[in-house]
C-alpha positions, 0 to 999 in steps of 0.5 A, a space after each residue: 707487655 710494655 707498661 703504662 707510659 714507655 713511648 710507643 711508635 704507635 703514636 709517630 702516625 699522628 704528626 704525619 697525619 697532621 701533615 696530611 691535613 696540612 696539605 691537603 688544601 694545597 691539593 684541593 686548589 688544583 695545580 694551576 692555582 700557586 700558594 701565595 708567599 704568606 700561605 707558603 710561609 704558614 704552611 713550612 711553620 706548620 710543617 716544621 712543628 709537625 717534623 719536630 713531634 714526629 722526630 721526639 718519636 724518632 730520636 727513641 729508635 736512634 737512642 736504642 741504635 745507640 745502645 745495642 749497635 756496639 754489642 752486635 757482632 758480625 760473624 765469619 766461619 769456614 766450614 770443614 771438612 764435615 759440612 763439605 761430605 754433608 752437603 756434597 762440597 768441595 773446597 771451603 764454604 764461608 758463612 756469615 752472620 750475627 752475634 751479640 755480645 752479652 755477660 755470663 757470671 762476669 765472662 763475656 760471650 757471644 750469643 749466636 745460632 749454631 747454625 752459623 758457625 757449625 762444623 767450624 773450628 776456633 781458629 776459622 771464626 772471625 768475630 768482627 766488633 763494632 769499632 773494627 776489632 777481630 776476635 776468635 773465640 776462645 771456647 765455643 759452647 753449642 745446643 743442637 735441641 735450640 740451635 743456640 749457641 755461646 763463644 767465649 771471647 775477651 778484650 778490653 772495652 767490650 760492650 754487652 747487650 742487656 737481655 730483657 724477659 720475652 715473656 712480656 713481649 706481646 703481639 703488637 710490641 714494636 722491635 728492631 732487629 739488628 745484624 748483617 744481611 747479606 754482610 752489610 754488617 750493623 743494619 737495623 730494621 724494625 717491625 712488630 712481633 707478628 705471633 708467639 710460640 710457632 713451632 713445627 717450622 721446617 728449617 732445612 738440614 739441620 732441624 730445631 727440635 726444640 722450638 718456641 718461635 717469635 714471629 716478627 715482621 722486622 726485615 730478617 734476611 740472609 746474615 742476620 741469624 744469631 743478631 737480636 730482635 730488640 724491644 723499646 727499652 734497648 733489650 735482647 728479646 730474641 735471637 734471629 734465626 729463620 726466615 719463611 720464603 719462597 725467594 730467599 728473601 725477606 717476605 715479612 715473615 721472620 723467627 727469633 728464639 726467645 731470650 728467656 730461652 736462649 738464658 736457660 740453654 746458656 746457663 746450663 751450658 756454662 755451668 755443666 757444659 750441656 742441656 739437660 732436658 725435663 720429662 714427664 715419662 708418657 707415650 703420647 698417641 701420635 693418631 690422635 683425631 678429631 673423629 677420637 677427640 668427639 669419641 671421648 666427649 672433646 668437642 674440638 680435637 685440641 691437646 695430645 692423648 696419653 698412651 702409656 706411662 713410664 714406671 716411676 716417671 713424673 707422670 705416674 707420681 702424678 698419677 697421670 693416667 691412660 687415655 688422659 688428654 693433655 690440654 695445657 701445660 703450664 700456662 701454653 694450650 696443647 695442640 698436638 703431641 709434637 708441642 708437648 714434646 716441645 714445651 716439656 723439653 724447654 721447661 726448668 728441671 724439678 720445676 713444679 707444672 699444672 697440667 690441665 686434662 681431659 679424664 672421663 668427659 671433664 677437665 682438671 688440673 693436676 700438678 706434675 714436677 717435672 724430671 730430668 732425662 738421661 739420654 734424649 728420647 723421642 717423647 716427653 
């Protein structure tokens, strides 16, 4: 959340509040009756101020404009020959969309969705700049879990975003998305964070198993995915991914992946050329109802029930048990299985979590550290 004393945009509806009351008299005389010369006057002269208080406002968004516009890039990619079987295809399909420029141990990447430039090869992505350069990556490094993805590039003079800690953003917090809807590239919109942690989202063909969604009201339309979602202070956010529409469009309703995310999955990527995803070594009820939640003392359906546990897991050196539920995880409250798995698949490898349970009608909070997984299943 941003502290004390960072300019809000909040604030910019009291100068037009105060033009509100200016003219308001003007209205109240009726149109017949004309402001006299000296009226006029006074009024442009209260008008001017009030413009001026509004404008400070609107020179913060200009400023941020200034900072990230040069970092965005706009994305090009042919798709080949696999995208064409999958979808039932001829010929080469173009996609378009957004990147930022941002900095790894001294390299430069672009920070994208992988859904942009999936099944395209170097050489068919063309990574527009700011000042009209076009570079093709020089390494392309994906996660298909977060549908993040990194594109080693290098020039003179690139600019890099600087990545800020969306665990602080909050509902309410103003941002600004930036990218290329419908190709008009470098387009700046801005909105509200609507809500935080959406998962479960339906995202056509290419799925997201591992989701944690910003969800913002800043115009996010079709070219946008893999632009940021900006705060106050000129720093990445998030990552624009997705849109809820019916017509294509933008509703209002948009998704980005957390920053804090998008670093982790870059790190690994970097430096072991994968994601390696924690576990906690359960089997997890998948028919789990309010009608078993009431049986065992619950008194909402809320968290997901523990099954099984695996031989030598984290969960058994936890001394987890069966028939557990688990309501929170850290510091995120459980609502189904699906989240678990979620939540658990994003979480730092080795680090140490309190679980908060439900075992024979009461809560406690136990501590599990949490493994690493050697092939990717279906639980948590």
């Amino acid at each position: 959340m941003p502290p004390k004393g960072e300019p809000r945009l909040l604030t910019a509806v009291l100068p037009l509040l105060l033009i509100a009351l200016l003219l308001r008299p003007a209205h109240g005389q009726g149109d017949h009756q004309a402001l006299s010369a000296q009226e006029r006057e006074q009024l442009y002269r209260s008008v001017a101020l009030a413009a001026e208080r509004f404008e400070q406002q609107g020179q913060l968004i200009k400023e941020i404009v200034k900072l990230i516009r040069p970092a965005v890039v706009h994305i090009e990619a042919a798709k080949g020959d696999r995208h064409q079987l999958r979808v039932g295809q001829r010929g080469r399909v173009e996609e378009a969309g957004s990147g930022v420029l941002v900095a790894f141990h001294q390299k430069t990447y672009v920070l994208t969705n992988l859904h942009v430039i999936r099944y395209s090869s170097r050489e068919d992505i063309a990574i527009r700049l700011h000042d009209g350069r076009e570079l093709h990556p020089e390494d392309i490094l994906a996660d298909e879990g977060t549908d993040v993805a990194l594109m080693a590039v290098s020039a003179p003079e690139l600019v890099s975003a600087r990545l800020g800690d969306s665990n602080h953003m909050a509902i309410g917090d103003f941002v600004l998305a930036v990218g290329s809807p419908f190709g008009l590239s470098h387009s700046v919109t801005y909105g509200i964070v609507s809500a935080k942690g959406r998962h479960d989202l339906e995202l056509g063909a290419d799925e997201v198993k591992f989701q944690d969604f910003i969800q913002t009201d800043a115009a996010i339309n079709p070219g946008n995915s893999g632009g940021p979602l900006i705060n106050l202070r000129g720093e990445v956010i998030g990552i624009n991914t997705a849109i809820a529409s019916a017509s294509g469009g933008n509703e209002g309703i948009g998704f980005a992946i957390p920053v804090n995310m998008a670093k982790i999955v870059a790190q690994q990527l970097i430096e072991r050329g994968r994601v390696a995803r924690a576990y906690l070594g359960v089997k997890l009820d998948s028919n789990f109802d309010s009608q078993r939640a009431t049986a065992i003392g619950l008194p909402a359906l809320r968290g997901t029930r523990i099954s099984g546990i695996e031989p030598g897991s984290p969960a058994e050196q936890a001394q987890l048990q069966v028939d557990d539920v688990i309501l929170s995880f850290g510091d995120v409250n459980i609502t189904d299985d699906n989240h678990l798995v979620n939540v658990v698949g994003l979480t730092e490898i080795g680090k140490e979590v309190p679980l908060v349970i439900f075992r024979k009608r009461a809560a406690l909070t136990v501590k599990v550290t949490v493994g690493k997984r050697d092939q990717l299943e279906s639980g948590p």
